[in-house]
N, C-alpha and C positions, 0 to 999 in steps of 0.2 A: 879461447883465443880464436881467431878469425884467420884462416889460410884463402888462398883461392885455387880452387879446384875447378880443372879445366878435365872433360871425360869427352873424347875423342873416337865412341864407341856409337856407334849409328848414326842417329844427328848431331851429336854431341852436343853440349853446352857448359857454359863456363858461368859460376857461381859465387861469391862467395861463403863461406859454411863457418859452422864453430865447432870445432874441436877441445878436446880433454888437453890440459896442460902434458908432455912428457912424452905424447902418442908419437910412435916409432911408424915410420913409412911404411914398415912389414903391416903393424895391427892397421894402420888407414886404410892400405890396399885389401887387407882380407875384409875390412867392413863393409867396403865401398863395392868389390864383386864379389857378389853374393852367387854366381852362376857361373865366372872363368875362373883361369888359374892364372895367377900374378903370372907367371912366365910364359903366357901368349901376350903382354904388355909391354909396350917399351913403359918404365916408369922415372919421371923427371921433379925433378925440384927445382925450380928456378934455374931452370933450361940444361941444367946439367944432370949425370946419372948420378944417385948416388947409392949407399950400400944399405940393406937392410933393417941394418939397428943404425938408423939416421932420425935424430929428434927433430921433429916438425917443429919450426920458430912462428911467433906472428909475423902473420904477413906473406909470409912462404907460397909462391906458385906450383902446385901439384898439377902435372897431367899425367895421364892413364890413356895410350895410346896403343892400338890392337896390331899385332905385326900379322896378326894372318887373319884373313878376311874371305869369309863366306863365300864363294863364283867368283872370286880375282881370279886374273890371269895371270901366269909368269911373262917372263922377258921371252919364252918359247911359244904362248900362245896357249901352253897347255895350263888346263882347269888347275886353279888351286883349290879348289872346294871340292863341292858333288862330279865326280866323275862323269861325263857326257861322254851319252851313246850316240850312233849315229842317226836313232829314230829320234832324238830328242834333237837333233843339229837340223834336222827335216821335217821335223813336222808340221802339219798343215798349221797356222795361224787360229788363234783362238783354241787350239787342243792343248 
């Protein structure tokens, strides 16, 4: 069956895929990151949240969207990633 999955992780891109009949949003999301953990994701079905053992319908819009992201900032300004020092806030350009 045919869902559209929408992956909101780098560039992201929206596709549509085929799926096994029966497939549970848990098993999609472990197929599909292969390198996070479902719970750095917001995970949607047709815009809305749903629970775990939720069977994927045709046609169903899935997105996988990352809540923490690599050198974001917070609303304070401070690193949410890599830690910065102050040699790295000053360093000369091209180092």
């Amino acid at each position: 069956m045919k869902i559209l999955y929408i992956n909101n992780d780098g560039g992201g891109f929206a596709d549509y895929i085929t799926i096994e009949p029966e497939t549970t949003i848990s098993k999609f999301v472990d197929q599909r990151l292969k390198h996070g953990l479902a719970a750095d994701y917001l995970i949607r079905v047709n815009r809305q949240p749903v629970s775990s053992d939720y069977i994927l319908q045709e046609g169903d819009r899935v997105s996988l969207t990352p809540t923490k992201i690599e050198g974001a900032r917070g609303a304070s300004g401070q690193s949410l990633g890599r830690r910065e020092t102050e040699r790295d806030c000053f360093a000369p350009a091209g180092r």
